[in-house]
C-alpha positions as CSV (number, residue, x, y, z in Angstrom):
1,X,37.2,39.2,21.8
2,X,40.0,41.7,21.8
3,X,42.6,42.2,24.1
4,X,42.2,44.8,26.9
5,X,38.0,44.7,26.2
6,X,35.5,43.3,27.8
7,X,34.0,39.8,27.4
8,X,30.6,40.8,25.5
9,X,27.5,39.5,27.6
10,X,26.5,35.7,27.5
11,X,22.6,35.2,26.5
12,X,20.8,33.0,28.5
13,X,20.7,29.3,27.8
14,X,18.2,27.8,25.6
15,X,15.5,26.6,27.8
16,X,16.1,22.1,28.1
17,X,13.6,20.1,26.2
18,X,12.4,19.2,30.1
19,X,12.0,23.0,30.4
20,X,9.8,23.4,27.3
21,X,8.0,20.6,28.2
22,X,6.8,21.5,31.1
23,X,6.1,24.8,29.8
24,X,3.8,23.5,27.1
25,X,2.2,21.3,29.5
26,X,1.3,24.4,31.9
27,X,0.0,27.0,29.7
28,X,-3.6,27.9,30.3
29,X,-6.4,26.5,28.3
30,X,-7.4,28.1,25.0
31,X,-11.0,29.5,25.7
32,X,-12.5,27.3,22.8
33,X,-10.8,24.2,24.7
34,X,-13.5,20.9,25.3
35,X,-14.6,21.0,29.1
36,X,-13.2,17.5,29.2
37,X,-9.4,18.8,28.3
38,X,-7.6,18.7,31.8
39,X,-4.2,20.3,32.2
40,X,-1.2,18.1,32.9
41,X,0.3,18.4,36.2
42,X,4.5,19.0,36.7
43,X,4.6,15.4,37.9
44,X,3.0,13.7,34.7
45,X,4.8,15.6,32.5
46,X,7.9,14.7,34.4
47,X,6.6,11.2,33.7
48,X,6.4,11.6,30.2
49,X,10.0,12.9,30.3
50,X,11.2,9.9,32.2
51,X,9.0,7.4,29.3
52,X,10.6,9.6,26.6
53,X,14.7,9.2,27.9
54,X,14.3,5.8,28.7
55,X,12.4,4.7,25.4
56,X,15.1,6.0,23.4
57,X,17.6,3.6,24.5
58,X,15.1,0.6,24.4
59,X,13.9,1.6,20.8
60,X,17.7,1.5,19.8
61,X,18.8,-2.0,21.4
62,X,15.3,-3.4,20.1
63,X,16.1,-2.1,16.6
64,X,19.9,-3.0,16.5
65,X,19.1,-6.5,17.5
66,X,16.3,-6.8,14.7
67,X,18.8,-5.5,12.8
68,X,21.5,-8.3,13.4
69,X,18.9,-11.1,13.2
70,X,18.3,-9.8,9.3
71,X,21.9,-9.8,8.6
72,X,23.0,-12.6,10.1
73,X,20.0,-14.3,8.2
74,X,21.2,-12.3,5.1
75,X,24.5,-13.6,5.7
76,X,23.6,-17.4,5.7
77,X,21.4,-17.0,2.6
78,X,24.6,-15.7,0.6
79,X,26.9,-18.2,1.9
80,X,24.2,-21.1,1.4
81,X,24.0,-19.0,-2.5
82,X,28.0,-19.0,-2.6
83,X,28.9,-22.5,-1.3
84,X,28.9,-24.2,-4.3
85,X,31.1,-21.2,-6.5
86,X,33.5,-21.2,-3.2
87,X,33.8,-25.2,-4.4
88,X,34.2,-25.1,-7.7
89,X,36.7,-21.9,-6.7
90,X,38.5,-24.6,-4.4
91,X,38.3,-27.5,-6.8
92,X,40.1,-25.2,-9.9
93,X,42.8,-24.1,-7.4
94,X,43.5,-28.0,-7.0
95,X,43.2,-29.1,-9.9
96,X,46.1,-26.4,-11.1
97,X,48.0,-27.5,-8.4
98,X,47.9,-30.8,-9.5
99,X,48.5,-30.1,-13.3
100,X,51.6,-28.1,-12.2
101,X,53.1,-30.7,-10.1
102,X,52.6,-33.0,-13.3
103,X,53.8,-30.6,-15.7
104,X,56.7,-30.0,-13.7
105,X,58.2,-33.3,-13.1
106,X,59.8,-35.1,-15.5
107,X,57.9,-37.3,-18.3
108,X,57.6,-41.1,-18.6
109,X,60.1,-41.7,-21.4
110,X,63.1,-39.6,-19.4
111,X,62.3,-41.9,-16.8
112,X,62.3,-44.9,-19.1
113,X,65.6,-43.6,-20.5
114,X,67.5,-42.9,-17.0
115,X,66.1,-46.4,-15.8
116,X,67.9,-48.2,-19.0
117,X,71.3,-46.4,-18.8
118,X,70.9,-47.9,-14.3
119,X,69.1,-51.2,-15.2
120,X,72.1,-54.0,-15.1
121,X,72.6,-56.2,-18.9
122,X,70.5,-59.0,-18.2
123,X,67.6,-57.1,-16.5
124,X,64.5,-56.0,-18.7
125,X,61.7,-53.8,-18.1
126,X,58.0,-55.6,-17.6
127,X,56.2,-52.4,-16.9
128,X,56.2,-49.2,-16.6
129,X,54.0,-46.4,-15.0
130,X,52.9,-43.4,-12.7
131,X,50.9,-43.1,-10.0
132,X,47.8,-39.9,-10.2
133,X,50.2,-38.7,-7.5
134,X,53.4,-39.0,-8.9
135,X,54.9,-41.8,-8.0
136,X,56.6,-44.2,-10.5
137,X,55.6,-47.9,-10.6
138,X,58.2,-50.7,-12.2
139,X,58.4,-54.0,-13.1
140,X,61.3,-55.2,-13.5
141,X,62.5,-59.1,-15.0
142,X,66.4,-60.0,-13.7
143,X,67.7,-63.0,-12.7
144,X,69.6,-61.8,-9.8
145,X,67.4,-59.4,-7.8
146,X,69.8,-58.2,-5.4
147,X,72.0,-56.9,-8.2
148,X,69.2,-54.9,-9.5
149,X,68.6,-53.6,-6.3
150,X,72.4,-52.8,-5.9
151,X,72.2,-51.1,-9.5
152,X,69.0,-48.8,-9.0
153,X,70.3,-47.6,-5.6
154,X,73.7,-46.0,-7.1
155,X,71.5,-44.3,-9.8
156,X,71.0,-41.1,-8.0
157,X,67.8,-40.7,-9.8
158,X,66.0,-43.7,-8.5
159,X,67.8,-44.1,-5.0
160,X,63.9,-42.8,-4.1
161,X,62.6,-46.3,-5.2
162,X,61.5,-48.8,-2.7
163,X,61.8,-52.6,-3.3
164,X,57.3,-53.3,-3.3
165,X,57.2,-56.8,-3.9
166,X,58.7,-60.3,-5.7
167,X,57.7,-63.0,-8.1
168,X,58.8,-65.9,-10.1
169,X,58.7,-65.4,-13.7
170,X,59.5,-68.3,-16.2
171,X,63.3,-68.4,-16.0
172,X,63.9,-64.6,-13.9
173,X,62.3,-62.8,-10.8
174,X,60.1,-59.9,-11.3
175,X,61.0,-57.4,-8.8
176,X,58.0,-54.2,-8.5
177,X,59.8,-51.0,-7.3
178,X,57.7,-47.7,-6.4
179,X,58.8,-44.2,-5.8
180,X,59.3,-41.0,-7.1
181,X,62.0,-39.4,-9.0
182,X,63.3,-36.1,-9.2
C-alpha cells in the first residue's frame, strides 16, 4: 500500500469448514463406488456440523473435569505423603522457639543470687526451681512472712512473683512464691 495507489484486489475468502463440508459430502460418486454407498444430503451434513461444534465444548468440560478429579486426588495423596514432614517441620520450629526463650532468660544461679541480695536476714531458701515454661518456683523458710513478702516486692526483679501458698515448718513458715523474672 502506497499513497496515491490503489488498494491491490482482495482474493476471495477461504471457503468455512461448513463450506467444505458440504462440498465433500455432495461430490458425485467415484464410478468404482459400492452400489450401497448413498450420498449425504445438505441436511445430514448440516447435522454432522451441528454434532461436530457442539461436541467440542462437551469433550472439553468432560476432560477438564476428569482432569480436576486427578489432581485434586493427586493433591491429597501428597499432602497425606507430606503431613508428617509438615510436623516434624512444625515441631523443630517449636522446639527453637522454646530453646531460645530458655537461652535467653536469665540462668538459675543469677536468680539464686538476686533472690539472696532481696531475701531479708533471717529468711533462707528451701527450694529453688523453673518451670518447662519459664516460670521460677521458690520455697522460702522466714519467720515473719509478711516481711518477706514486703522484701521480694521492692526487689524489682521479683516484683513478678506471686505469693502460691503457706506452711508451718518446725520453728518458721514456708512461704512458695511463683513467677517469672526478667
Amino acid at each position: 500500500m502506497h499513497p496515491g495507489s490503489p488498494d491491490p484486489e482482495t482474493s476471495a475468502p477461504a471457503p468455512s469448514l461448513a463450506h467444505r463440508l458440504a462440498a465433500f459430502a455432495a461430490r458425485p460418486r467415484p464410478a468404482g463406488a459400492k452400489p450401497g454407498m448413498t450420498q449425504w444430503s445438505d441436511g445430514g451434513v448440516a447435522a454432522l456440523v451441528a454434532a461436530l461444534i457442539v461436541a467440542g465444548p462437551l469433550l472439553t468440560i468432560a476432560g477438564a473435569k476428569l482432569l480436576t478429579v486427578q489432581q485434586r486426588v493427586a493433591a491429597k495423596r501428597i499432602e497425606r505423603d507430606a503431613a508428617p514432614r509438615i510436623a516434624a517441620a512444625k515441631a523443630a520450629t517449636e522446639a527453637r522457639g522454646q530453646i531460645d526463650a530458655v537461652l535467653r532468660r536469665p540462668t538459675l544461679g543469677s536468680t539464686i543470687e538476686a533472690l539472696a541480695r532481696a531475701l531479708p536476714a533471717d529468711a533462707t531458701l528451701v527450694r529453688a526451681g523453673r518451670t518447662a515454661q519459664g516460670a521460677v518456683e521458690i520455697d522460702v523458710a522466714a519467720a515473719d512472712p509478711d516481711k518477706l513478702r514486703g522484701a521480694l516486692r521492692r526487689a524489682p526483679a521479683f516484683m513478678r512473683l506471686r505469693n502460691t501458698g503457706q506452711r508451718q515448718a518446725d520453728t518458721k513458715m514456708i512461704v512458695t512464691f511463683a513467677g517469672t523474672t526478667p
